[in-house]
C-alpha positions in Angstrom: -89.0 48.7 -87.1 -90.7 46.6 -84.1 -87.0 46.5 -82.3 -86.9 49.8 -82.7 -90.2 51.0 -81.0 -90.0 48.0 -78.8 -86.3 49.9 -77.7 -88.0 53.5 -77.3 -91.1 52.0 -75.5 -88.5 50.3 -72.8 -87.0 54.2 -72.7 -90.4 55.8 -72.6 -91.6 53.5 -69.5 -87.8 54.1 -67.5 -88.2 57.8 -67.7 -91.7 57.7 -66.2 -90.8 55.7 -63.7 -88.0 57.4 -62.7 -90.1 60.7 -62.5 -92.6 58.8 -60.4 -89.7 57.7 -57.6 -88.3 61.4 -58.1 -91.9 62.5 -57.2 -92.1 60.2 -54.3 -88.7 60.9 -52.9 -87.6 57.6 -53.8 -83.9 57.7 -54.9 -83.0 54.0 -56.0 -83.8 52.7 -59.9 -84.7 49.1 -60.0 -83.2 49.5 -63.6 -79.7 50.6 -62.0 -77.2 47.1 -61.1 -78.0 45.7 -58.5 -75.1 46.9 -55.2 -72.6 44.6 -54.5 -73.1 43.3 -51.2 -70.6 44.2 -48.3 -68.4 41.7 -47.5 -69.2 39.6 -44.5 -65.8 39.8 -43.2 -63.5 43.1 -43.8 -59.9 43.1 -43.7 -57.8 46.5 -43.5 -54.0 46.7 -42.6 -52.3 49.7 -41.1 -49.6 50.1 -43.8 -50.1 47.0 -46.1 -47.1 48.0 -48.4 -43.4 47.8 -47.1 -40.4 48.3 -48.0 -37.4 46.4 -46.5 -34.0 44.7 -47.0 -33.5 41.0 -46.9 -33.6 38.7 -43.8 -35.6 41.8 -41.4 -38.6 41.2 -39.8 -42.3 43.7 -40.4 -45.0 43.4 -38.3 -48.1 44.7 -40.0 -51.1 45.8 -38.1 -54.3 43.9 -39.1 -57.7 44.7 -38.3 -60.8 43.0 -39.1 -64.5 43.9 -38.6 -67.6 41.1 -38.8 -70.3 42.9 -40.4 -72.8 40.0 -39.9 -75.7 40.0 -37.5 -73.9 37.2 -35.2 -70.7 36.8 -33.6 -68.0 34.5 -35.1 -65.2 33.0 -34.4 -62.5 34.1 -36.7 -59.3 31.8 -37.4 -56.8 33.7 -39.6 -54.3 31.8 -41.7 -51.2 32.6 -44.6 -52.5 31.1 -47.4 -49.8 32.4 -49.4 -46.3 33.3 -48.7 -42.8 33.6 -50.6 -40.5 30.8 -50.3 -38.2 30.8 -47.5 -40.1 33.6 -45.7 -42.1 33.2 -42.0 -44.9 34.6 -40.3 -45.9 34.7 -37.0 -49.2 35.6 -35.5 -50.3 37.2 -32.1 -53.6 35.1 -32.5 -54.9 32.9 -34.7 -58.1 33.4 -33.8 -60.7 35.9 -32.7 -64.1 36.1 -31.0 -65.6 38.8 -33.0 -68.8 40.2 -32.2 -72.0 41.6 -34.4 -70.6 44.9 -36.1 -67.2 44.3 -34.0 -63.6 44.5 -35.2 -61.1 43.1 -33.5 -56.9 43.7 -34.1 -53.8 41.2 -34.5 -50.1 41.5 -35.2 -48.8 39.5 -38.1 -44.9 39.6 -38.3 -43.3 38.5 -41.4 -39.6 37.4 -41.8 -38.0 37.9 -45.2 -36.0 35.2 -46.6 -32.3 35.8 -45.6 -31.3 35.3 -49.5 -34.6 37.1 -51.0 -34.1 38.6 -54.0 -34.4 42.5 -54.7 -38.4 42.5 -56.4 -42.0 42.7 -55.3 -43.5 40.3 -53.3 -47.1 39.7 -51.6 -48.3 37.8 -49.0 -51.9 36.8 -48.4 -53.8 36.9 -44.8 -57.0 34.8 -44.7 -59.7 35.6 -42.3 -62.2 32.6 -42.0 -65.1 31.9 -39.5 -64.9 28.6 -38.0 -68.9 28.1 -37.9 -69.7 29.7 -41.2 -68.2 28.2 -43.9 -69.1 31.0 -46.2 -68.0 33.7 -44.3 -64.0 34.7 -45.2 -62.2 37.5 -46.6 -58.5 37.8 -47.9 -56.2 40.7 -47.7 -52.8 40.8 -50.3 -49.8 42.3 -48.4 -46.6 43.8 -50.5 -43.2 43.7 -49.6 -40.7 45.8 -51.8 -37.9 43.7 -50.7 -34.6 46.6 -52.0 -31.3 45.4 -52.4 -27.8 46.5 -50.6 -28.4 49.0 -47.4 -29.3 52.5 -47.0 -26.9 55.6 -46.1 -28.8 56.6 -42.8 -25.4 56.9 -40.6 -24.3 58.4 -36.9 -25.0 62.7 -37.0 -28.0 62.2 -39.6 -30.7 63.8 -38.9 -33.6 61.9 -39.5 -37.5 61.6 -39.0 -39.2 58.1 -38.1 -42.9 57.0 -37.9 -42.9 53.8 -35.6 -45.0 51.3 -33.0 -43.4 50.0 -29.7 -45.3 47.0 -28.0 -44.8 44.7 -25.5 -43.8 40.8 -26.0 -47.7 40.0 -25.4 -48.2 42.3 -28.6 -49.9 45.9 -26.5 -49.1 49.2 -27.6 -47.1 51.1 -25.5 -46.0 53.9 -27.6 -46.9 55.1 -31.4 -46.2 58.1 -33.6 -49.1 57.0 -35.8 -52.4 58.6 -34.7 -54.5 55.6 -36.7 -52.9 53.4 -34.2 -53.4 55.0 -31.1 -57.0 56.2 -31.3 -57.8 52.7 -32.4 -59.4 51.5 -29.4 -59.4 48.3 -31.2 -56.0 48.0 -31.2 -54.7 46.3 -27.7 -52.6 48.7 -25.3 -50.6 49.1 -22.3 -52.7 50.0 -19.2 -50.7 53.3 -18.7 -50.9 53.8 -22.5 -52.8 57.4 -23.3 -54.2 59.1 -25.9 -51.9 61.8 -27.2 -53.6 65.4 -28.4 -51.3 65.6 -31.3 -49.1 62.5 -33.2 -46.2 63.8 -35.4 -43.1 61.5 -36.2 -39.9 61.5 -34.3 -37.2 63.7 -35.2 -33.7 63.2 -33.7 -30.1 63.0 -34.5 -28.7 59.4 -35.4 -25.9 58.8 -32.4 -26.1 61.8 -30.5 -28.1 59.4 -27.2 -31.3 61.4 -27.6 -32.6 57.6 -28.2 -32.4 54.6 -26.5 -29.3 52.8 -27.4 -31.5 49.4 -29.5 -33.2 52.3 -31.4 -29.9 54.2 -32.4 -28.4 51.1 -33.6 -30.9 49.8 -35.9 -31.5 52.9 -38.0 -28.1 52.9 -39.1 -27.6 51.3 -42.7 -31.3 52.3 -42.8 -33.3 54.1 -45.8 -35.5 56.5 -46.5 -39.1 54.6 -46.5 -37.5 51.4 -45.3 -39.6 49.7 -42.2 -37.8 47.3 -39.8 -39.1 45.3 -36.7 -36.6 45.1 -33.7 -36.6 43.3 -29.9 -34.2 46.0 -27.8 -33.3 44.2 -24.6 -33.6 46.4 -21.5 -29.7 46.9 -21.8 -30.4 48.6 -25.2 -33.3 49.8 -23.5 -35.0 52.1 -20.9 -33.0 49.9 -18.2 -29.9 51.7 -15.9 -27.4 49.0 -15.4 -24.4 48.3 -12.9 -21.9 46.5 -12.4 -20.9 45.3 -8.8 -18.0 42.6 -8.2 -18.0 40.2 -5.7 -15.2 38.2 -4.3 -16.1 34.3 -3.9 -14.5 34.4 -0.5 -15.2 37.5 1.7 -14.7 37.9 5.3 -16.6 40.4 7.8 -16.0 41.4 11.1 -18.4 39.5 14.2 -18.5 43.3 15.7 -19.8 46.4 13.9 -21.0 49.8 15.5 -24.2 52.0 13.4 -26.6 54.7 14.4 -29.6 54.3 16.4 -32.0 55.1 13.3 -29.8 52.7 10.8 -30.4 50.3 13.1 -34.1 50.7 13.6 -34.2 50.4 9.7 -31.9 47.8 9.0 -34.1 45.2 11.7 -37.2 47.3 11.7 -37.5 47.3 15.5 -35.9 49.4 18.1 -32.8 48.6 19.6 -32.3 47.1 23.6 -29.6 45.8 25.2 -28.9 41.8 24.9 -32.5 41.9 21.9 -31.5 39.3 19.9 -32.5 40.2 16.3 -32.1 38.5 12.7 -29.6 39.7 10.2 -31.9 40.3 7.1 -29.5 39.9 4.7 -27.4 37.2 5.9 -30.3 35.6 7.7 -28.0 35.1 10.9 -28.6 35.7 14.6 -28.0 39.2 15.7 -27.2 40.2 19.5 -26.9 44.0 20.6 -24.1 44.3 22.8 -23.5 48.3 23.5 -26.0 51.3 23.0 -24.9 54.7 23.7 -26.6 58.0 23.1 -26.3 57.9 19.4 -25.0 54.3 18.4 -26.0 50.8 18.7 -23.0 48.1 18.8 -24.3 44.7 17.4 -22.6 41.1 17.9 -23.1 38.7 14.4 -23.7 35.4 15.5 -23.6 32.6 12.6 -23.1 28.9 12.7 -20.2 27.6 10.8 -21.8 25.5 7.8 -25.4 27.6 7.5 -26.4 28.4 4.3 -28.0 31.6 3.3 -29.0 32.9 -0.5 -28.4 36.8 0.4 -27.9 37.3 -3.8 -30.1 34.5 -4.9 -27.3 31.9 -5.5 -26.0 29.7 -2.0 -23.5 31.1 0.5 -22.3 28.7 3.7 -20.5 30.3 6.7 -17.0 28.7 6.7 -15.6 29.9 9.9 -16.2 32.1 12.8 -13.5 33.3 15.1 -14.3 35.7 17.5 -10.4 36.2 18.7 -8.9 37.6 15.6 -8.7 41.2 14.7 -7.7 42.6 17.6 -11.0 41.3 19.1 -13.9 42.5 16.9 -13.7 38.6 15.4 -13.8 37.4 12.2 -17.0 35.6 9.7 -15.4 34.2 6.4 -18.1 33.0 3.8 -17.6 31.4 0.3 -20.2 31.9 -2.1 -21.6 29.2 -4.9 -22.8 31.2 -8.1 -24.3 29.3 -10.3 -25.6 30.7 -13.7 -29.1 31.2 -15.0 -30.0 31.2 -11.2 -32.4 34.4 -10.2 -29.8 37.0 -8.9 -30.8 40.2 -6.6 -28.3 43.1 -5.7 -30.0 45.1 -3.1 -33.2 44.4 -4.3 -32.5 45.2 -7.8 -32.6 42.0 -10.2 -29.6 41.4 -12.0 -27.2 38.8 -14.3 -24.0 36.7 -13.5 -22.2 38.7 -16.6 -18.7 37.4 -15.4 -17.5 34.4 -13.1 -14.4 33.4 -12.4 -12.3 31.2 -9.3 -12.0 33.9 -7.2 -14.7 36.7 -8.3 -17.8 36.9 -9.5 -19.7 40.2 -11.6 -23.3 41.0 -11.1 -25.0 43.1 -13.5 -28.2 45.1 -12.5 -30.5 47.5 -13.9 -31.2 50.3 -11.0 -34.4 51.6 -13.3 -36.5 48.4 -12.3 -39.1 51.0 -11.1 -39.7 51.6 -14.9 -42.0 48.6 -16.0 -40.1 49.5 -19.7 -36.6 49.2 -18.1 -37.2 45.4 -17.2 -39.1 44.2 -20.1 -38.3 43.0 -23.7 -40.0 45.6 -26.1 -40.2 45.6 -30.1 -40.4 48.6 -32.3 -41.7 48.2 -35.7 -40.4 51.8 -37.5 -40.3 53.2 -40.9 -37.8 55.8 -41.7 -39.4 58.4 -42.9 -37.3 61.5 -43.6 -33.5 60.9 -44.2 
């Protein structure tokens, strides 16, 4: 009997109470659990469950907010990872401010002999001051097995994130990504009105040639991370071949306003001028009304780099060809040296005894065409 009104006296108090705080416009019941307290540290992942095929690479999005008072340093670790598999972090560590929350890129490589299953990988944020202040975040990967059916003429939608090498957004489908002003971007990135995924047709070139490939063998839901050289890229490349001997004549005749913008100066009879490519002496020997006649003057053995690699004068004969002279040159390619073709930057692509091939991208004026860029992208309609 005592347990028992002891029990409805506890009740009896509780409701009074309560219709004291309700009277008092008082919400919270000191009889109620206490709250769980927020975590000092809070992890979130743009898309923390993948799926993906053996040996490809994910980058997942991570973003992490300090909700202490102070700022920390944050160092962020892999405390657990399937065998076999890699990671790869754009930082391992963070300033992050009171209230702040900063972003990084985690890449993660699946084993190349991974097993078809479920698998998880844990990302540890930790400050480096606080010893009590950390939070962990569980990552899945649906590793599938065999490839996907996504082929050339398919017509297929993709959700996906192209950055640079220094891990800034450039381009995004995914509105959470770019209206997260925590999230590092480009300096000509902007914020779109509207984000919707891309639609096109596998193989048809409405994509960029790295893009087109790697969807192929692709499935629907599968994410992939891919580099796309500028060749596979936004760049525009030629091809120009040069022989390793080439001779010129010592005379040549162009128009008054070629001339002015070849030299950058106005032309006068006897001006001695330099030859900005060859980067030999010049002499104007003629001018009529509309053309200017120009004497090349270069000393057997000099050495100019007009494509980046060395080229020496190896004779000059002003007698031959009938009087307008000949300038033979023999150029010394060498490869991985920086190579230019009229202005554009370019690559040794073939060399042989007697010829060499310069490949150049003529859409350097697109900082995309000349740049390594990744695209992490999910298939997402197939």
């Amino acid at each position: 009997m005592s347990g028992t009104k002891s029990s409805n006296l506890t009740l009896v108090v509780a409701a009074v109470v309560s219709a004291l705080m309700l009277l008092q416009g008082c919400t919270s019941n000191p009889f109620a659990p206490a709250a769980k307290p927020a975590s000092a540290l809070n992890i979130s992942v743009i898309d923390s469950a993948m799926q993906a095929v053996k040996g490809d690479n994910l980058t997942f999005m991570v973003l992490v907010k300090n909700n202490e008072k102070s700022t920390h340093t944050v160092a962020f670790t892999i405390p657990s990872l399937p065998a076999g598999w890699r990671v790869a972090l754009s930082n391992e560590s963070l300033d992050i401010v009171s209230k702040g929350t900063k972003a990084f890129v985690l890449t993660v490589t699946i084993a190349g002999d991974a097993k078809a299953g479920s698998y998880k990988v844990r990302v540890k944020a930790a400050s480096t001051t606080k010893s009590d202040v950390s939070s962990t975040k569980e990552l899945s990967v649906k590793v599938l097995s065999g490839t996907g059916d996504v082929e050339n003429g398919d017509n297929i939608r993709v959700d996906y994130v192209g950055y640079l090498e220094d891990y800034k957004v450039f381009d995004t489908s995914l509105r959470t990504v770019g209206t997260n002003a925590n999230i590092p971007k480009t300096s000509d990135f902007s914020v779109r009105p509207e984000y919707s995924q891309l639609a096109f047709t596998v193989g048809k070139g409405q994509m960029i040639k790295g893009f087109d490939k790697a969807v192929v063998g692709m499935r629907l839901h599968q994410s992939k991370t891919i580099r796309v050289e500028p060749k596979d890229g936004y760049g525009a490349f030629e091809t120009v071949k040069i022989n390793i001997s080439e001779e010129f004549p010592m005379y040549r005749t162009v128009s008054k306003n070629n001339f002015t913008f070849t030299y950058g100066e106005s032309a006068a009879l006897n001006k001695y001028v330099k030859e900005p490519f060859w980067n030999w002496k010049v002499q104007v020997v003629d001018i009529t009304d509309d053309n200017v006649t120009v004497l090349s003057l270069p000393e057997v053995n000099q050495v100019s780099k007009p494509y980046g690699w060395e080229t020496k004068v190896i004779d000059v004969n002003g007698s031959l060809n009938g009087g307008l002279g000949k300038i033979v040159v023999r150029h010394y390619p060498t490869a991985g040296v920086n190579v230019t073709y009229m202005l554009f930057k370019g690559d040794i692509s073939s060399l042989t005894s007697s010829q060499v091939e310069i490949t150049y991208n003529t859409n350097s004026q697109n900082a995309l065409a000349i740049r390594t860029i990744i695209f992490h992208l999910k298939i997402t309609s197939a």
